[in-house]
C-alpha positions as CSV (number, residue, x, y, z in Angstrom):
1,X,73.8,70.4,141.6
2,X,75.3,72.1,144.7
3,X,74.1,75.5,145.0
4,X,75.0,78.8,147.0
5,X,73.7,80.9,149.5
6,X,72.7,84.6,149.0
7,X,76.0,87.2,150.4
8,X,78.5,83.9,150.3
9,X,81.6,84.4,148.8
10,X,82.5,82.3,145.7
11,X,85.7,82.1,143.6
12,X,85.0,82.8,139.5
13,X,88.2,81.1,137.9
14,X,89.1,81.4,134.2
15,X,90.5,77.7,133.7
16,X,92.8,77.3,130.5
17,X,94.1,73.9,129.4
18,X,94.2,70.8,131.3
19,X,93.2,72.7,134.4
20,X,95.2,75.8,134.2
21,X,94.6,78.4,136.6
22,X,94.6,81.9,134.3
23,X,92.4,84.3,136.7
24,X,90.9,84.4,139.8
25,X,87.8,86.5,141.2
26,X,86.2,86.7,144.2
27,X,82.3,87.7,144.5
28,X,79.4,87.3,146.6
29,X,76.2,85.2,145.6
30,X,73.0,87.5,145.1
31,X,70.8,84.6,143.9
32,X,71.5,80.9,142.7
33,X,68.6,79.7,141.0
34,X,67.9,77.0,137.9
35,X,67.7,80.1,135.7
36,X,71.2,81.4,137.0
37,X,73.8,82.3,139.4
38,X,73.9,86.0,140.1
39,X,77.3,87.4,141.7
40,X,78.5,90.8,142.3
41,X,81.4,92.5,143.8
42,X,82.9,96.0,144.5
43,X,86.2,97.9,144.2
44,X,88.5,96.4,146.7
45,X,87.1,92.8,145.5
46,X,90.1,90.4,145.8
47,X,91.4,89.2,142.4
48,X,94.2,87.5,140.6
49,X,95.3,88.0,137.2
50,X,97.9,87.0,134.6
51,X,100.6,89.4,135.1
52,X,100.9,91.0,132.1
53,X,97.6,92.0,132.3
54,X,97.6,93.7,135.3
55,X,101.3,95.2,133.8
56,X,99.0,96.4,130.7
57,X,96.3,98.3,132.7
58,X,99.0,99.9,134.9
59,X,100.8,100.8,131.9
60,X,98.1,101.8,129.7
61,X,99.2,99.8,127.1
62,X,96.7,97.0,125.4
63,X,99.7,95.5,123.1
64,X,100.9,94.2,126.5
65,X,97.6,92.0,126.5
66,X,98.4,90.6,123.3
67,X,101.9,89.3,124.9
68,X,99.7,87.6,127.6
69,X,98.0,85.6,125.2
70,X,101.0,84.7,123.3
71,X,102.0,83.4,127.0
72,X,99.0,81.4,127.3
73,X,99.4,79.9,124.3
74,X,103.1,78.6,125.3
75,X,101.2,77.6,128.9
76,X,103.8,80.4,130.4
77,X,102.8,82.6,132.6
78,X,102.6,84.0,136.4
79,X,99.8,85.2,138.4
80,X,99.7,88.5,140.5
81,X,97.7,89.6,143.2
82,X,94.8,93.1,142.0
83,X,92.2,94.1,143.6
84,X,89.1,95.0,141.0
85,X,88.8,98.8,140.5
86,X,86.0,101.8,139.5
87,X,83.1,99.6,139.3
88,X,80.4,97.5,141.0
89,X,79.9,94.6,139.2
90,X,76.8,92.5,138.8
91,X,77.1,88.8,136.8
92,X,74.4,86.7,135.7
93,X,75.2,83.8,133.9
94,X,73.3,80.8,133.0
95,X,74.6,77.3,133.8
96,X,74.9,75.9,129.8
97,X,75.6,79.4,128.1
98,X,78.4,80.6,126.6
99,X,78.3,83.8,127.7
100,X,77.5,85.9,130.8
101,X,75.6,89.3,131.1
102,X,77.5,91.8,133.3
103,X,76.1,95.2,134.3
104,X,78.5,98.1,135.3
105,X,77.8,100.4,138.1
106,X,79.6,103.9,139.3
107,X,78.4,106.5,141.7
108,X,76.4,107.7,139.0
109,X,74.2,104.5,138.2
110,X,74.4,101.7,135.7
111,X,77.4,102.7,133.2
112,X,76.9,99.9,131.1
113,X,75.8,96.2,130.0
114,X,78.7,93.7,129.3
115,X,78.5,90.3,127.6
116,X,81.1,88.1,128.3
117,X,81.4,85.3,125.9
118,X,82.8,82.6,127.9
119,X,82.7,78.5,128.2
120,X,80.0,78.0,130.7
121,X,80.2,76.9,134.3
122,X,81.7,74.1,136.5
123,X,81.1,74.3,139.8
124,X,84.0,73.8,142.2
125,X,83.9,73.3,146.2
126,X,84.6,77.3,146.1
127,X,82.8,78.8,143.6
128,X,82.7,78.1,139.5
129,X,85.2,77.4,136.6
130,X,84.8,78.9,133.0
131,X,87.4,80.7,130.7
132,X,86.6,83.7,128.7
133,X,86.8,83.3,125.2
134,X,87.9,87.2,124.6
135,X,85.6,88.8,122.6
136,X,83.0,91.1,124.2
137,X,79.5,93.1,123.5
138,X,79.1,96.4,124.9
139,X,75.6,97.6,125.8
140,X,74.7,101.2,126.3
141,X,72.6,101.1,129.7
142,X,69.0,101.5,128.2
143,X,69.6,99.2,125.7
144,X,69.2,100.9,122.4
145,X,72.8,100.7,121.5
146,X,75.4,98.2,121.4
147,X,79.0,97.5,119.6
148,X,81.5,94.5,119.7
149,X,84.8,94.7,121.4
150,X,88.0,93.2,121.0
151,X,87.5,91.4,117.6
152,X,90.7,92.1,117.2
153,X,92.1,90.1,120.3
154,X,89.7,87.6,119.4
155,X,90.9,86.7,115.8
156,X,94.2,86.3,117.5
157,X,93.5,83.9,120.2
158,X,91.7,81.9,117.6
159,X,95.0,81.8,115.1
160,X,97.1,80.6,118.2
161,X,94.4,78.1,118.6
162,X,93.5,78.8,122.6
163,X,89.8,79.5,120.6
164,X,89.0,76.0,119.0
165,X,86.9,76.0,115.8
166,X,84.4,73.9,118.1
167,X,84.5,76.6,120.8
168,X,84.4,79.6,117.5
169,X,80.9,77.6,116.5
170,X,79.6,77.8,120.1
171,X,80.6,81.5,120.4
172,X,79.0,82.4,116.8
173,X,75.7,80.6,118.5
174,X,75.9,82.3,122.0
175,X,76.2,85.8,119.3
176,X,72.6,85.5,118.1
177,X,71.5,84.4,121.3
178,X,72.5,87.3,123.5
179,X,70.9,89.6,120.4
180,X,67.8,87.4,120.3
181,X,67.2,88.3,124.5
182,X,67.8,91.9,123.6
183,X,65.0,92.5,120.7
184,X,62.8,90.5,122.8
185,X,63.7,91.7,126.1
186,X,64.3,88.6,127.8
187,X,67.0,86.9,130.0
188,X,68.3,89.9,132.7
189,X,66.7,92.6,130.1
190,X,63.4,91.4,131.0
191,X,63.2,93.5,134.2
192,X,66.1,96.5,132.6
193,X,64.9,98.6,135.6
194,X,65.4,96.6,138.7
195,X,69.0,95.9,137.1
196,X,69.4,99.6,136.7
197,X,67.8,99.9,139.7
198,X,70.4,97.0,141.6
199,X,73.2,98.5,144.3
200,X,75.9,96.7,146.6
201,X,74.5,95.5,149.8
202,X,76.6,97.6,152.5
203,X,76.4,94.8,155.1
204,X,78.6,93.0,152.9
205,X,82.4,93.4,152.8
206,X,84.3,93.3,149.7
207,X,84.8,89.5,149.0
208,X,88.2,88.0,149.5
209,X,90.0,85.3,148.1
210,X,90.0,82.4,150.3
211,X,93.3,81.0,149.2
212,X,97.3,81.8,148.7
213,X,97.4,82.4,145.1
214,X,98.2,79.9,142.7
215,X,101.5,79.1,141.0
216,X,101.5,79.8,137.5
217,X,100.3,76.5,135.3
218,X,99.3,74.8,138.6
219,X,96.7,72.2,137.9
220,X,93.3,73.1,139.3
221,X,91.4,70.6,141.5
222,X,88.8,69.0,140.2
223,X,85.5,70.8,140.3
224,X,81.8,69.4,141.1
């Protein structure tokens, strides 16, 4: 398994389809390890995503989002260049899960805990392939609370079938899992305080995509 080096910059792609190229997301490597590859990045990070969601942040309007996925679902739809905004971000996600644990920084400290619920990795020549899989868990930062988000979205990617019933099984798995490591405080809640604790390394730059971006529905090369 090829591995990364700690402050290199990788490319996180959300890969649709046959090879469809939905998001792109540059980050640096914090640690790559056999437990799991660690990324981060800061406002300013280079990104790329489905046009109508970017047109549904700047608008404020989340029934925008739900036009994106009826676009994904035709295999429809253009990329355009963001930059990621607010937050640092730091990712930890474990080669086979379906899911990834994200932690939410501002000026202030840790906001927040986020689990992704995502197909898990491929590694590619730049970084690593997955596709999130829309619904998400929301963790208050000491861990005594959490709540589900965008059930909603979720029931309808599953009805235009971009969710497979094989991939609704994995995700109903990857569920309990993620609660399992937070009663017993394991995974990335082992340690809560050196998370909480975690800050942007200011020799690094924000990380840029290495690439012109990609042409909507272009097939993505093959990943290691």
């Amino acid at each position: 398994m090829r591995t990364f080096e700690t402050g290199q910059t990788v490319v996180r792609r959300d890969v649709h389809g046959s090879g469809r190229v939905w998001s792109e997301h540059a980050l640096r490597v914090v640690a790559d390890t056999s437990e799991a590859l660690v990324t981060a990045c800061l406002p300013g990070a280079e990104t790329r995503w489905p046009a109508l969601y970017v047109k549904a942040r700047a608008d404020g309007d989340r029934s925008v989002r739900t036009e994106a996925f009826d676009a994904m679902a035709t295999g429809t739809w253009e990329l355009a260049d963001a930059v990621w905004q607010e937050t640092e971000l730091l990712l930890w996600k474990p080669p086979a899960a379906w899911f990834s644990v994200n932690a939410f920084y501002t000026s202030a400290g840790l906001r927040n805990w986020y689990v992704n619920f995502e197909r898990p990795i491929a590694r590619t020549g730049e970084g690593f392939d997955t596709f999130d899989l829309t619904v998400d868990l929301v963790i208050d930062p000491d861990l005594t609370d959490w709540q589900w988000k965008d059930e909603d979205e979720y029931a309808h990617v599953r009805r235009l079938g971009i969710v497979t019933d094989t991939e609704h099984q994995a995700v109903d798995a990857a569920r309990g899992q993620v609660l399992a490591m937070l009663t017993e405080r394991s995974g990335p809640f082992t340690d809560a305080a050196a998370w909480t604790a975690w800050r942007w390394n200011p020799a690094w730059p924000a990380p840029r995509l290495p690439r012109p971006a990609a042409a909507a529905g272009r097939a993505a090369p093959a990943g290691g």
